[in-house]
C-alpha positions in Angstrom: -42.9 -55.3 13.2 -45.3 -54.6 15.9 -46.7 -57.9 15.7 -43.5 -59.5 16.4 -42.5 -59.9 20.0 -39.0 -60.9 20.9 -38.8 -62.6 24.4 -35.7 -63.7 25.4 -35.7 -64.2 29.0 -39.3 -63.2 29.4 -40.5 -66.2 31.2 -41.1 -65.2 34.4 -44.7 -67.6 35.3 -46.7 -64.7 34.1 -47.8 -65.7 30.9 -50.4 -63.9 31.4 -48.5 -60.9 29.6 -48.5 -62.4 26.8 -52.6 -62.9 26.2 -55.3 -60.3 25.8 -58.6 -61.1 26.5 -57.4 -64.7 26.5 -55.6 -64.7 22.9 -51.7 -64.3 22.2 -50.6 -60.6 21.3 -47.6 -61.5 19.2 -48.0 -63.1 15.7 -44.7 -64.3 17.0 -43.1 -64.9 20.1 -39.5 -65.4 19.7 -37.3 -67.5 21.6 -33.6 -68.2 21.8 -33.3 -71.8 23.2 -36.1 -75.0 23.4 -35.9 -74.6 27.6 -37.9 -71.7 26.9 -40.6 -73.1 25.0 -40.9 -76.1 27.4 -41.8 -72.9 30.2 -44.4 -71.1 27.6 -45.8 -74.2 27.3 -46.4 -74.5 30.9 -47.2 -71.1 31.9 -49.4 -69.8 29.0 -50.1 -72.7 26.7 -52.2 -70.5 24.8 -49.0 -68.4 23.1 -47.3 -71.5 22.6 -48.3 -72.0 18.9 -46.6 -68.8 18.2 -43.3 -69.7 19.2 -40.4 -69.8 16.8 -37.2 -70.7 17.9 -34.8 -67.9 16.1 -31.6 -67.4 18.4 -30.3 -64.6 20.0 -28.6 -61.7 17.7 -27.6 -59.8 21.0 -25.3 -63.4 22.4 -24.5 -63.9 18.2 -23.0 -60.3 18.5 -21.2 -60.7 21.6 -19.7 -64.3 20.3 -18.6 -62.9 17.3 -16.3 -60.1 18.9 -14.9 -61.9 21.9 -11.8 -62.3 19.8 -11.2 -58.2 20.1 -11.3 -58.2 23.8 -7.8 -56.5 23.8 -9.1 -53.6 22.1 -11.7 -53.0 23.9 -9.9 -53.6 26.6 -7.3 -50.3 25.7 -10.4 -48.5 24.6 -11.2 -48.8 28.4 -8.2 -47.8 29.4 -7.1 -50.7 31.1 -3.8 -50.8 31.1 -1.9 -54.5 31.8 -2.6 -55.8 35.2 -5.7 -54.0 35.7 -9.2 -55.9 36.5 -12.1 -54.2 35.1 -14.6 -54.4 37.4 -18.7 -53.9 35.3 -21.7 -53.1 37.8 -25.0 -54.4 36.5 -28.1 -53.5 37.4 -31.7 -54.1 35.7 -34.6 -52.3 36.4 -36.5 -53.1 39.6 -36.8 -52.1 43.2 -34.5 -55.5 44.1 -32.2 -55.2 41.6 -28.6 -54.2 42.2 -29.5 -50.4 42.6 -32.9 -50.6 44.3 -32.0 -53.8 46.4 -32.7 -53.2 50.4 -29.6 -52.6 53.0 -28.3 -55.9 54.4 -30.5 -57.1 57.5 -32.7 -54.1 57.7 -35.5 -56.1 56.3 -36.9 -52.6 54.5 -36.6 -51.4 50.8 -33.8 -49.2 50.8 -34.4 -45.8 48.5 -32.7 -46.3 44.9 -29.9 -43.6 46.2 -28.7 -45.7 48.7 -27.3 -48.9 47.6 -25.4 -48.5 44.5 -23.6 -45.4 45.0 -22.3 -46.9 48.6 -21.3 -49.4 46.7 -19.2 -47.6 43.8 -17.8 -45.0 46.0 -16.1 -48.4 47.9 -15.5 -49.7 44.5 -13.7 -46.3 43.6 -11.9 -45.6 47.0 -11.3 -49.3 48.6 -9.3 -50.6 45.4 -6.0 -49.5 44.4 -6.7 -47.1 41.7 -3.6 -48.2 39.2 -5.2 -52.0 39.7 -8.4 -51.6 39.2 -10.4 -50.3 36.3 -14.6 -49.7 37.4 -17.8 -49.3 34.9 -21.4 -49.4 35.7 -24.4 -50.3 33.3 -27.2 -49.7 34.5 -30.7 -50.5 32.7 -32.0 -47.5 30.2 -34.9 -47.5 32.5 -33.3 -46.1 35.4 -31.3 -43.2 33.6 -35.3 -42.3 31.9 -36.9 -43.2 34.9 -35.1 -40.7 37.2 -33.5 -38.4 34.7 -29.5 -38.1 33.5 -29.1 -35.3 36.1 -30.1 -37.6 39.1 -28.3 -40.5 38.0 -25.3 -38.2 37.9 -26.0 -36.5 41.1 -26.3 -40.0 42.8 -23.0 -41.5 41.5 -21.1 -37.9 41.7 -18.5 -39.1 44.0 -18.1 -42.5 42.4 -17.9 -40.5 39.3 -15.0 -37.7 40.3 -13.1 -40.8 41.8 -12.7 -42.8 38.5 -15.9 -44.7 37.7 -17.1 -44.6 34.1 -20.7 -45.4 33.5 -22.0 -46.6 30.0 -24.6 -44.6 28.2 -27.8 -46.0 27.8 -27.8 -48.9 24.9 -24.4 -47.9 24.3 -21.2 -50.3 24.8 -22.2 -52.3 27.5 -21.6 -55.3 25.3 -18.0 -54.2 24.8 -17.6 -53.5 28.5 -18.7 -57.4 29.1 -16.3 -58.8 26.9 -13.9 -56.4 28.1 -14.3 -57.8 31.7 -12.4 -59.3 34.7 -16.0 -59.4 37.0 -19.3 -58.5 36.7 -20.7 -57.5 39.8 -24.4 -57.7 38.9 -28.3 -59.3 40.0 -30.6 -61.1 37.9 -29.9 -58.6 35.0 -29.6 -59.5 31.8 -26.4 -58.0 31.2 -25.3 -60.5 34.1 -26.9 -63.6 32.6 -24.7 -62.4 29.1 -21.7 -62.1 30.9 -21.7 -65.7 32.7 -22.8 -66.8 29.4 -18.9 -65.7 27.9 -17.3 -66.8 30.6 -17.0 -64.0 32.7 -17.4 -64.7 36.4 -20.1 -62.9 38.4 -20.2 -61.7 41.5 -23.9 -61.0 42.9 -24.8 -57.9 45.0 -28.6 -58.7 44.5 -30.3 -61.8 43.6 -34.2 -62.3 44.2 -34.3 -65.6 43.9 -37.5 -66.1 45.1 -39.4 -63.4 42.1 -37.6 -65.8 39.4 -38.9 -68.9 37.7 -36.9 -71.8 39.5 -36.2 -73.8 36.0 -34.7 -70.4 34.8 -31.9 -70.5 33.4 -31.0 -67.2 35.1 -32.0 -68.5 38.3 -29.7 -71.5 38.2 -27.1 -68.3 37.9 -28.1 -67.5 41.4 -27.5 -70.7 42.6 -23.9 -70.9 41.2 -22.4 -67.6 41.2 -20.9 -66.4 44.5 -22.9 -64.0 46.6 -21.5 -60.4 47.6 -21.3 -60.4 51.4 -21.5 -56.2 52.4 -19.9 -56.1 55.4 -16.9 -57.8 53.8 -13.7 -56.8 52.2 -14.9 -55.7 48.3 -11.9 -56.2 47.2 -10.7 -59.7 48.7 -14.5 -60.7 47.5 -13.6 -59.6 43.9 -10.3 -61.2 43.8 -12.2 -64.2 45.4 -14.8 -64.3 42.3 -12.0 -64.4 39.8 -9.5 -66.7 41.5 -12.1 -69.3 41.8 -14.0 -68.7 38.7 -14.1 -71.8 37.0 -15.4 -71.6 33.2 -16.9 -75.3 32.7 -19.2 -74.4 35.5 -20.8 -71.4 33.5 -20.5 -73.4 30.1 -24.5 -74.7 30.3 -25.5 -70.5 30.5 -23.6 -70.5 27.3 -25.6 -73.6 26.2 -28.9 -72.0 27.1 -28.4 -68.8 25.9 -28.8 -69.8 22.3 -29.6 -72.8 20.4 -28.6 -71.7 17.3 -25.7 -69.4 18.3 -24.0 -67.0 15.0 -27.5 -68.7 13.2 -29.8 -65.7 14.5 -29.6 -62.7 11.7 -30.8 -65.9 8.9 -33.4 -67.2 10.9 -34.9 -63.7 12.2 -35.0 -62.3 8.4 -36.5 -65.5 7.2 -39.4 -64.7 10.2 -39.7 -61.4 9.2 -40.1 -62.2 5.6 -43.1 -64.6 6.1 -44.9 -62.2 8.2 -45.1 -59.8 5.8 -45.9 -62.4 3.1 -42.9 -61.4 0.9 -40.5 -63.2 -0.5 -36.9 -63.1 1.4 -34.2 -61.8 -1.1 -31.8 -64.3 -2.3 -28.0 -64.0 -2.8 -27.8 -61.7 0.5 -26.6 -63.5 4.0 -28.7 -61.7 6.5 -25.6 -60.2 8.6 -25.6 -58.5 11.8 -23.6 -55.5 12.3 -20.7 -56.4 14.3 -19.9 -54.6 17.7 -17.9 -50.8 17.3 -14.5 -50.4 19.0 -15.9 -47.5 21.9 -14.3 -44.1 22.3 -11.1 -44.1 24.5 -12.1 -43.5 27.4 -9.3 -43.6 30.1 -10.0 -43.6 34.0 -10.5 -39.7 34.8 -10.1 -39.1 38.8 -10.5 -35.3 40.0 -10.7 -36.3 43.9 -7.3 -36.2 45.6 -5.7 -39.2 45.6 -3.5 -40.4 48.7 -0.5 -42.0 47.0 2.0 -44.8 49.0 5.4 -45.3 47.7 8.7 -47.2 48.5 11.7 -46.8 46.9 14.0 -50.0 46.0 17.1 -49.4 44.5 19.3 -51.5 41.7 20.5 -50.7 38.4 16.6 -49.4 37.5 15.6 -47.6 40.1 12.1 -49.3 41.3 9.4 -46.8 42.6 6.4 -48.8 44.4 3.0 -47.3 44.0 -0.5 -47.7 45.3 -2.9 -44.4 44.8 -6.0 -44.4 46.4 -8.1 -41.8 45.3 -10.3 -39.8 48.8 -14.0 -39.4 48.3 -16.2 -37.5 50.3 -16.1 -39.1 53.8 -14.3 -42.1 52.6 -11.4 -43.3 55.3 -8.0 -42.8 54.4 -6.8 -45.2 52.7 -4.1 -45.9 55.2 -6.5 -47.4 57.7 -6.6 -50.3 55.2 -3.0 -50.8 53.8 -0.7 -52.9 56.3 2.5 -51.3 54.5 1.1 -47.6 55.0 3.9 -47.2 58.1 6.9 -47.8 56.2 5.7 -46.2 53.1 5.8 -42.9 51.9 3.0 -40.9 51.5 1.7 -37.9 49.6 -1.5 -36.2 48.1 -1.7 -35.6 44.2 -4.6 -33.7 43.5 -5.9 -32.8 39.3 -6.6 -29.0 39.3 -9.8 -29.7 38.6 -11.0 -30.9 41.7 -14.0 -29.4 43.8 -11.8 -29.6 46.6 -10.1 -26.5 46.7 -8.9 -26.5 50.2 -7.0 -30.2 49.1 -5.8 -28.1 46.4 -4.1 -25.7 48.2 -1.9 -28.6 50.4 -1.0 -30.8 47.6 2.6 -32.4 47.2 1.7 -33.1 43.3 -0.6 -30.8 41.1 -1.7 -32.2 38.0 -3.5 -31.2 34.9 -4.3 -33.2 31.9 -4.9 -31.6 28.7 -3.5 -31.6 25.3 -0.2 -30.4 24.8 -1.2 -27.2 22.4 -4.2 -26.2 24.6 -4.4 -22.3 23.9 -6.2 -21.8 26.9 -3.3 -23.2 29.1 -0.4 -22.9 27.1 2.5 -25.1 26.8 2.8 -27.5 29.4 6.1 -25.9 30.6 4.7 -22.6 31.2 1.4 -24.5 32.6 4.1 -26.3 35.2 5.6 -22.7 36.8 2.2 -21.0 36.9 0.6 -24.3 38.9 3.8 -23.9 41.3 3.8 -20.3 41.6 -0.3 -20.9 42.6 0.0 -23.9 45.0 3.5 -22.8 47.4 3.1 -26.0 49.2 3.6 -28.4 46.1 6.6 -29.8 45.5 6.0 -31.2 42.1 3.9 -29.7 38.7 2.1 -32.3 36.3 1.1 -31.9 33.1 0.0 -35.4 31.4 -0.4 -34.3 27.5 -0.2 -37.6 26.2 -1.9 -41.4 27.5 1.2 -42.1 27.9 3.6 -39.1 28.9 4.1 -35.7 31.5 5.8 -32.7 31.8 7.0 -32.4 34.7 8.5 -29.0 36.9 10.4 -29.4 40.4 10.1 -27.1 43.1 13.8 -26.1 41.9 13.1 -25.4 38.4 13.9 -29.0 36.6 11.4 -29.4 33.5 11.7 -33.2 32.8 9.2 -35.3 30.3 8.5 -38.6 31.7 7.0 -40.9 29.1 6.5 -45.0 28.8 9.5 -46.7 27.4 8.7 -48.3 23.9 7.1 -51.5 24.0 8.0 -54.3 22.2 4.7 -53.8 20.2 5.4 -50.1 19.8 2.1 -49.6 21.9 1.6 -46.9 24.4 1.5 -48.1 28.2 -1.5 -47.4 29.3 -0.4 -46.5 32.9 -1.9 -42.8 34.0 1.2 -40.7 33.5 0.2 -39.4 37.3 1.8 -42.0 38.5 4.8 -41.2 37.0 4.9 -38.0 38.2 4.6 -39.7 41.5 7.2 -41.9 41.3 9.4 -39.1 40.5 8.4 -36.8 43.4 9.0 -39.9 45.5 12.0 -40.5 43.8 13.4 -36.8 44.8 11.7 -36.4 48.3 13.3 -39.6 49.9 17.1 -38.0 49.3 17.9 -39.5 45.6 18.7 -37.1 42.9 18.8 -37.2 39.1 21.7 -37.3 36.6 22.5 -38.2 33.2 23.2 -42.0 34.6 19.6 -42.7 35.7 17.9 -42.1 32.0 14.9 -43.5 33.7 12.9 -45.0 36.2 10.9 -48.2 37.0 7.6 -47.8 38.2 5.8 -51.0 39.6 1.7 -51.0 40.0 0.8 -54.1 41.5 2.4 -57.0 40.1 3.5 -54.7 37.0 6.3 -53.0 36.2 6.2 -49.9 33.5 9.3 -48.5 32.5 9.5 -44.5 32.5 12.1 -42.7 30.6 13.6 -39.3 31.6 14.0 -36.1 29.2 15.2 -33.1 30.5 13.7 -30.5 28.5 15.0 -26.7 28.2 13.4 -24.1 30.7 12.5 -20.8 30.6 11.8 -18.3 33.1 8.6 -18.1 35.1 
């Protein structure tokens, strides 16, 4: 199949790429939509005989799964009333990671812009609203190397962001998402091709061919202003989004959409000169559900709480998780003086010294880890090693906590049954803050308050109480 050269989105008024000492390379030069042979013809009229028209089978895949956008959705670990939030970036010294600082008219390094960017991403939005994953172009984890890439997004990475591997389930992630916040990738020209709306943080619309469809995506999706509030800009992108406006990038994307498996075998066949099997639909293997992979944060996270009374008890949360030199989230957050604050911070954390001062000490692990023992004993050795927390954590469970007090309660806090009998995908941290708000602001628990309500953003999960027998330290 070396002969056989699939260009979808190649088009770029170079056709020169495709011609060797003046004649085509490819046998074949396959395209997904007519728009694209009417540019061939017009930037290398010499390939143009070897067009076929064949569809896309990356856009077929994508169609066909958009109906299981819940699952991948909980695969994520999005739990209800979260916004994913996908980062795309190709591979190129203006794209999304390599694109120069706002007005300082020079290239910026490839370490500047993108983790900036995710660290905001990770530390400006409220942590139990927002969900964030970044796929980036293979060509950047190969060209600098897995360890660099990791090194760059470190405090991104400790502060919740997931990234995808390469040519893993970035396709997933797509359908999966609120916004991508992309450039001329691609990945981003997929994504407004679904539906999704776009946000771009780098667009070089002056390197793309103007009758492209991906840069007619530059000239309709809304532009990412840095100096701005991320968060108010994302909000912005997906309040306004309107999907009749993005439905000619579905139109261009394919011409023969769900037709692309038939028509690419039947190329295939005639290039080798065989005849294609009959009584077998060429099929494309459909998209795998991804690994669950919940939000895992091991910076501190500053939480701000109110408490409203009624017959549920209502805790409000928004958890911010710190990074690095990141502000404190109270700078931004116009409630921050009448709410309560405190630190929880995942025993895991580099930050020792954070540690140390915590109000809330977490751990997640699975229930019958040897290594840590049952979460109850786990609970008064955490307490006995941080004097200054008030409140022990063990989430062993999507879904549930064990919890120690500071006077010796051992309580299991776990999501009320849903009607669908699924798990609530809420981080069970924030149940353990709820309760240590619950108990720091003067209110006490009894047999009467069976549970509590916990309210993230414009959701409200309900938290039932267990009190479980304890033992001696």
């Amino acid at each position: 199949m070396d002969d056989v050269q699939i260009a979808q989105q190649l088009l770029d008024g170079r056709g020169d790429r495709l011609l060797h000492r003046g004649r085509p390379l490819a046998a074949a030069t396959v395209l997904s939509h007519p728009e694209q042979l009417e540019r061939l013809r017009a930037s290398c009229p010499q390939a143009a005989p070897t067009a076929v028209l064949a569809g896309d089978p990356c856009y077929d895949r994508l169609i066909a799964a958009l109906p299981q956008r819940e699952l991948f959705r909980r695969a994520l670990g999005v739990a209800p009333g979260q916004k994913l939030v996908v980062l795309s970036s190709t591979w190129s010294s203006r794209s999304l990671f390599g694109a120069a600082e706002a007005g300082s008219g020079e290239e910026a390094e490839a370490d500047d812009l993108l983790p900036w960017l995710l660290s905001r991403l990770t530390t400006e939005l409220p942590a139990d609203e927002y969900r964030s994953v970044a796929v980036l172009h293979p060509n950047i984890w190969y060209g600098h190397g897995p360890g660099q890439i990791r090194a760059w997004l470190d405090h991104a990475r400790r502060a919740g962001l997931d990234t995808v591997p390469p040519l893993g389930w970035w396709r997933q992630a797509l359908i999966a998402a609120d916004c991508v916040l992309g450039d001329h990738s691609s990945v981003t020209y997929y994504a407004a091709a679904i539906g999704v709306p776009v946000l771009l943080g780098a667009f070089p619309q002056d390197a793309l061919d103007p009758h492209s469809p991906v840069a007619a995506l530059g000239r309709t999706a809304p532009r990412l202003v840095r100096r701005g509030s991320l968060r108010a800009q994302i909000d912005a992108a997906i309040a306004s989004h309107a999907p009749e406006g993005y439905a000619h990038f579905a139109e261009q994307a394919s011409s023969s959409p769900g037709e692309s498996a038939g028509l690419l075998r039947h190329l295939f066949y005639r290039l080798m000169d065989l005849p294609e099997p009959a009584g077998h639909t060429a099929l494309l293997d459909p998209l795998p559900l991804p690994p669950y992979q919940p939000a895992r944060r091991t910076t501190p996270v500053r939480v701000f709480a109110e408490v409203a009374d009624g017959p549920v008890p209502e805790v409000v949360l928004v958890r911010h998780p710190v990074s690095g030199d990141a502000p404190d989230p109270a700078d931004g957050l116009a409630a921050a003086a009448t709410a309560y604050a405190h630190t929880a911070v995942d025993e895991e954390t580099r930050e020792a010294g954070r540690l140390r001062l915590a109000d809330v000490v977490l751990r997640h692990a699975p229930a019958d880890d040897p290594r840590l023992g049952p979460p109850g004993a786990w609970t008064a050795e955490a307490l006995a090693r941080c004097p200054y927390a008030a409140l022990a954590a063990y989430a062993d469970g999507p879904d549930r906590c064990v919890v120690r007090t500071r006077r010796g309660d051992l309580l299991r806090l776990a999501a009320a049954p849903s009607p669908d009998g699924r798990p609530d995908l809420c981080d069970p941290a924030a149940y353990a803050s709820a309760l240590h708000t619950w108990l720091t602001t003067g209110r006490k628990l009894s047999e009467a308050i069976p549970e509590l309500a916990v309210r993230t953003g414009t959701v409200t999960h309900r938290v039932t109480i267990e009190r479980l027998p304890t033992h001696p330290a």
